[in-house]
FITIKOL-729100 format. One record per residue (C-alpha): residue in one letter; x, y, z. Coordinates in steps of 0.001 Angstrom, whole numbers, plus 524288, in hexadecimal, padded with zeros to 5 digits. Layout:
A:X:Y:Z
...
! end
This chain:
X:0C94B:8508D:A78FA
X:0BF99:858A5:A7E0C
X:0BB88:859E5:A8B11
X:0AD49:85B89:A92E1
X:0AA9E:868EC:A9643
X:09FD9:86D5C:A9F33
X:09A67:87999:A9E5D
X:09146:88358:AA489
X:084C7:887AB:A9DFB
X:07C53:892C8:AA208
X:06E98:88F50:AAA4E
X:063EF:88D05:AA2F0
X:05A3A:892CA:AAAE8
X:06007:8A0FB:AAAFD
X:0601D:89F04:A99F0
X:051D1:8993E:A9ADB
X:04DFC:8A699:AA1A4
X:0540B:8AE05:A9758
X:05016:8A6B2:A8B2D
X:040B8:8A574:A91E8
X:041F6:8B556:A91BA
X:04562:8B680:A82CD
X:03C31:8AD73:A7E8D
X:02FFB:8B17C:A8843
X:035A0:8C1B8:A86F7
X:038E2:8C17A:A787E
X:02AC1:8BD38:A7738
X:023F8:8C611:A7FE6
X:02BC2:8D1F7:A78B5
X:0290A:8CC0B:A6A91
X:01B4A:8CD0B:A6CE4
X:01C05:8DAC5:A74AB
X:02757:8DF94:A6F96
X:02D4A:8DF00:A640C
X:030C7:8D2A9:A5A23
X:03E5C:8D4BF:A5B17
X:03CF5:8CDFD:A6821
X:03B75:8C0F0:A611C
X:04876:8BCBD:A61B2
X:048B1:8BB8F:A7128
X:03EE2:8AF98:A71D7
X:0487E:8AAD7:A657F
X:054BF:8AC10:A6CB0
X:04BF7:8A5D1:A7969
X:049EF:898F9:A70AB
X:05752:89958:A6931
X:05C24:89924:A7932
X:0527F:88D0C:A7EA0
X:05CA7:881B6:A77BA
X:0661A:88525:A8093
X:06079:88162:A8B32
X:06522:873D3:A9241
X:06200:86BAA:A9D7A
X:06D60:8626E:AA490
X:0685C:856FC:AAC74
X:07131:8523B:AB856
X:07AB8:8487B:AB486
X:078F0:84CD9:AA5E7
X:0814E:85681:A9E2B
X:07F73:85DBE:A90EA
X:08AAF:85EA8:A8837
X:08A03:86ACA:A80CA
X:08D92:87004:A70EB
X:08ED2:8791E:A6A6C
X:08F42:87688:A5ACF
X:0950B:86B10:A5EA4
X:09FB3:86F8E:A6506
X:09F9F:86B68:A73D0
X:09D4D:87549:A7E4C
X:09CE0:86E16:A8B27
X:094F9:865A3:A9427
X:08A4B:86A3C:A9D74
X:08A56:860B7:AAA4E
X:082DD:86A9C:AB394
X:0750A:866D8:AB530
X:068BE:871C8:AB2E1
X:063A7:878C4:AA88A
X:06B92:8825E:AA022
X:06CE0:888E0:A94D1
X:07822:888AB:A890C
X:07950:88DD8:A7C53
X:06D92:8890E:A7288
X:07820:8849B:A689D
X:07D06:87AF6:A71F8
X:07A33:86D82:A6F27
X:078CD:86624:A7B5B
X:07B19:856F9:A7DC9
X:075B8:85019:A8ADD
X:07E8F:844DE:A91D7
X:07AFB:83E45:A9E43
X:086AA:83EB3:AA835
X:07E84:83601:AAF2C
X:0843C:826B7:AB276
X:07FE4:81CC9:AA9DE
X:07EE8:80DE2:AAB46
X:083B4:80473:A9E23
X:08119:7F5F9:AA01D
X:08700:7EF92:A9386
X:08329:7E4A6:A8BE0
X:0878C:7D7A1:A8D8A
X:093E8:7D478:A85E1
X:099CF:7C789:A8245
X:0A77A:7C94D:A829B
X:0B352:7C02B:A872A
X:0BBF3:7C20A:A9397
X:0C97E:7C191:A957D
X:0C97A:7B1F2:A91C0
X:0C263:7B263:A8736
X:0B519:7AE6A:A8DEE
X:0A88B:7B3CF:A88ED
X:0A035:7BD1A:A941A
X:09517:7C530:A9543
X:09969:7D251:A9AA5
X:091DE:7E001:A9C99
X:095DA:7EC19:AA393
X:08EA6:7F5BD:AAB44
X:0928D:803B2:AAA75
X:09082:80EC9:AB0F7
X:0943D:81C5F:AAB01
X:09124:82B19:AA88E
X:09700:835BC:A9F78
X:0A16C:83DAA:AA595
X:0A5BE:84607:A9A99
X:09B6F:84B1D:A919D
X:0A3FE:84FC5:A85E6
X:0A9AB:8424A:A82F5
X:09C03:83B20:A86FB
X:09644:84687:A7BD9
X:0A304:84677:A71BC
X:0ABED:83D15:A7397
X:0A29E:82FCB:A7095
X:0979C:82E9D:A682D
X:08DFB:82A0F:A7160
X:094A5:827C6:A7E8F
X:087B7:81F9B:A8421
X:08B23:81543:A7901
X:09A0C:81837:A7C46
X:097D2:81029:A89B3
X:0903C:806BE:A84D9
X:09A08:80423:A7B84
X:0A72A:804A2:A8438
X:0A064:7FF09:A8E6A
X:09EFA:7F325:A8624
X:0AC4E:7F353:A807B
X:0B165:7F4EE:A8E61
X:0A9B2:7E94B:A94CA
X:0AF7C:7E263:A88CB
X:0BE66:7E325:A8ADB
X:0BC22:7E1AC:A9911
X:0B67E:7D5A6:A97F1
X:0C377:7D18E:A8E7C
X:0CBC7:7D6DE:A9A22
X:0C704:7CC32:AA506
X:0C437:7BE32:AA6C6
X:0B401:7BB29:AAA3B
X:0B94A:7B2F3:AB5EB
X:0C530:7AD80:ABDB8
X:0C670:79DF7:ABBD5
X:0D429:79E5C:AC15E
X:0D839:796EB:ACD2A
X:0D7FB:79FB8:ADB66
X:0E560:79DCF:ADC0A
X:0E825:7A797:AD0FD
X:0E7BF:7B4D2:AD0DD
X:0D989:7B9D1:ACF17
X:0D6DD:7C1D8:AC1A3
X:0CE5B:7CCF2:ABEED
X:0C003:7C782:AB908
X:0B53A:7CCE5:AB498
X:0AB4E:7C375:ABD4E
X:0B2E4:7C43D:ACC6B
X:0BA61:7D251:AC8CC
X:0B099:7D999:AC8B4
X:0B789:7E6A3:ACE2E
X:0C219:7E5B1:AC53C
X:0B8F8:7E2D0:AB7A3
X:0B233:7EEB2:ABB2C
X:0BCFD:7F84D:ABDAD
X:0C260:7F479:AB0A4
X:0B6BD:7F51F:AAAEF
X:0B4BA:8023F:AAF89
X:0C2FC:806C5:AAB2C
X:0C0D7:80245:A9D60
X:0B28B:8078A:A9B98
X:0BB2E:814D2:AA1A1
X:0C30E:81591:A9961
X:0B91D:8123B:A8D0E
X:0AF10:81DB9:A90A5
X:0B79A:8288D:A952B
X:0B89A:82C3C:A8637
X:0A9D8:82FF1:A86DF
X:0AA7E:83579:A92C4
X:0A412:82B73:A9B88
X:0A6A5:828E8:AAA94
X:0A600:818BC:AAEFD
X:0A021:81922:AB997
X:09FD9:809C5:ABBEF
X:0A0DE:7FEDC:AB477
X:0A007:7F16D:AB7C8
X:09BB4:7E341:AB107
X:08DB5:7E169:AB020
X:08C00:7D4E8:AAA52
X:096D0:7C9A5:AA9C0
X:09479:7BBE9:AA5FD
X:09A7F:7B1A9:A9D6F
X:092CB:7B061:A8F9D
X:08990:7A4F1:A90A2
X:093CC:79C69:A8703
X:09C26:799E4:A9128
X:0954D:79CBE:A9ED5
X:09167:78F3D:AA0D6
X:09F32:78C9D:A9F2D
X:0A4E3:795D8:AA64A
X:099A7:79384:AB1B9
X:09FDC:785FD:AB2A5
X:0ADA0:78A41:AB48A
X:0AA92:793ED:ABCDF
X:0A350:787E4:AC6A5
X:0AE14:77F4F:AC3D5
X:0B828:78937:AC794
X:0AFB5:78B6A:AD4E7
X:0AE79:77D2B:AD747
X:0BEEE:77AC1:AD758
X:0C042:7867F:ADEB2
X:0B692:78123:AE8B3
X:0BC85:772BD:AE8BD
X:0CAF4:77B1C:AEA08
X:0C5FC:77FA4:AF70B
X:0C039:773BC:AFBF9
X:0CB28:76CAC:AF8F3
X:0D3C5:77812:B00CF
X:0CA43:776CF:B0B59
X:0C98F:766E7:B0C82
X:0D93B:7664B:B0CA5
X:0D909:76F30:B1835
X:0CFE2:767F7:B1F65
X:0D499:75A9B:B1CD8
X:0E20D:76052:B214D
X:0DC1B:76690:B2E2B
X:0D709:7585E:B2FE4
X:0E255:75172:B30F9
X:0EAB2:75AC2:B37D3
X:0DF0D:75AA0:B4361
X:0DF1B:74CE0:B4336
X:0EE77:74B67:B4563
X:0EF2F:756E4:B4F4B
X:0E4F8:75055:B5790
X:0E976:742FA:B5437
X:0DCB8:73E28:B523F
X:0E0B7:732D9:B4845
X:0EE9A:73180:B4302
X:0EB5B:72E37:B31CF
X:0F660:72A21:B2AD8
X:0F822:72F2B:B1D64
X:0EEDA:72685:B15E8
X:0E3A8:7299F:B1F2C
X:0E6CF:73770:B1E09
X:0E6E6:73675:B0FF5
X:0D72C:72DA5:B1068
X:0D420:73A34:B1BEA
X:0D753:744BD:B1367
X:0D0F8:73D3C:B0712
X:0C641:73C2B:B0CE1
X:0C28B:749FA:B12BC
X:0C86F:74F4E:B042F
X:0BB5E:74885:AFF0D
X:0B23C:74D49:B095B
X:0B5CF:75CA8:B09FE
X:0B8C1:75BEE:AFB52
X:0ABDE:75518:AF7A4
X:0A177:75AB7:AF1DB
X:09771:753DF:AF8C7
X:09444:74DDE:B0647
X:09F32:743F9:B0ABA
X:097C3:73747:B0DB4
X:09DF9:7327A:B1CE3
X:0A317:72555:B1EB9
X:0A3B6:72073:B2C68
X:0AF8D:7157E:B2EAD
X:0AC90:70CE8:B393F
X:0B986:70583:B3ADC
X:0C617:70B13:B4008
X:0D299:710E4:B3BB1
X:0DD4A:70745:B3869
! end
């Protein structure tokens, strides 16, 4: 395959001087001279085609007969053969924010999912030769990219803490977009394209199943809640009755314990204010 090539072209100011004498001399002499001077303002105007300006961050990729020459990448104004056929592409960095895509995640659950992409052309011969139109190139791979990632991962994490966590494409966001980036790499170096960042945009469930999915994802919060209360209420009732035996404040046997720790199980586990009941009589 062919490679970039960047070349040197002479300054176009020098050629402007010279081509602004033919055409402004070979008139002056036509008309004081002789006719024969005619074909300097010709050769002036056969000259002015070749002249070329390159914007910063932009390039021209040059041809001749449609065979390739090089690139141009230094910015000014110059001058190149007339029979050159020149072809502008910004080296500048360009955003992409795809469409929304339905597709289904790693089990089988239908999401919304866009990417946002940041890129620029690094190598103007394949941007130029090697793709049709490498613009439409990202679009494309960019969706096809966003696509299989979204295959690759699960939308969330429903598994108990106890297990080992798993990459997602909701709480991972680091790792989704350092794949993502390594795919769309891998996609656009063909055309010559640099990824400069990519990263998920938009990520949702599709609206068949969000309510759904909204209600597991409360119910999962609400167990793991009422897992650490329940941690949290066994450690106090225990730190209760060790304090009360250490500082023998009342000696319970085992079926008071069991009404004590009953008891304080319904107040710290409740949901709502514990009503107080005050007993009057004595312990028997």
């Amino acid at each position: 395959m062919k490679e970039e090539k960047i070349i040197s072209v002479p300054n176009g100011f020098l050629m402007l001087f010279v081509v602004l004498a033919l055409i402004i001399g070979g008139v002056i002499a036509f008309i004081r001279i002789d006719a024969a001077f005619v074909i300097a303002p010709i050769l002036g105007f056969f000259l002015l085609p070749g002249f070329f300006l390159v914007n910063p961050n932009t390039s021209k990729v040059i041809l001749l007969f449609g065979k390739y020459v090089g690139s141009v990448k230094e910015n000014g104004f110059f001058w190149a053969n007339p029979f050159y056929t020149k072809r502008k592409i910004s080296l500048r960095a360009s955003n992409f924010d795809s469409e929304r895509v339905k597709v289904n995640d790693k089990l089988g659950n239908p999401i919304m999912i866009s990417t946002i992409l940041v890129w620029r052309v690094s190598n103007t011969y394949k941007a130029a030769f090697d793709v049709d139109n490498f613009e439409n190139f990202v679009r494309v791979q960019s969706d096809a990219a966003v696509r299989k990632l979204a295959s690759m991962y699960p939308y969330d994490n429903f598994e108990d803490e106890g297990q080992e966590e798993e990459i997602t494409l909701r709480a991972s966001v680091n790792g989704v977009s350092e794949a993502l980036e390594k795919e769309l790499s891998e996609r656009l170096s063909m055309a010559g394209i640099e990824v400069l960042e990519a990263r998920i945009g938009y990520l949702a469930y599709a609206q068949e199943i969000a309510n759904a999915m909204l209600k597991r994802q409360q119910a999962t919060a609400i167990v793991a809640a009422r897992h650490k209360i329940v941690e949290g209420a066994v450690s106090m009732v225990e730190m209760a009755l060790d304090e009360l035996s250490k500082k023998h404040i009342i000696d319970l046997d085992e079926e008071r314990k069991a009404t004590m720790v009953s008891n304080l199980m319904v107040i710290l586990c409740s949901d709502k204010d514990a009503t107080p009941v005050v007993n009057a009589g004595t312990l028997t």
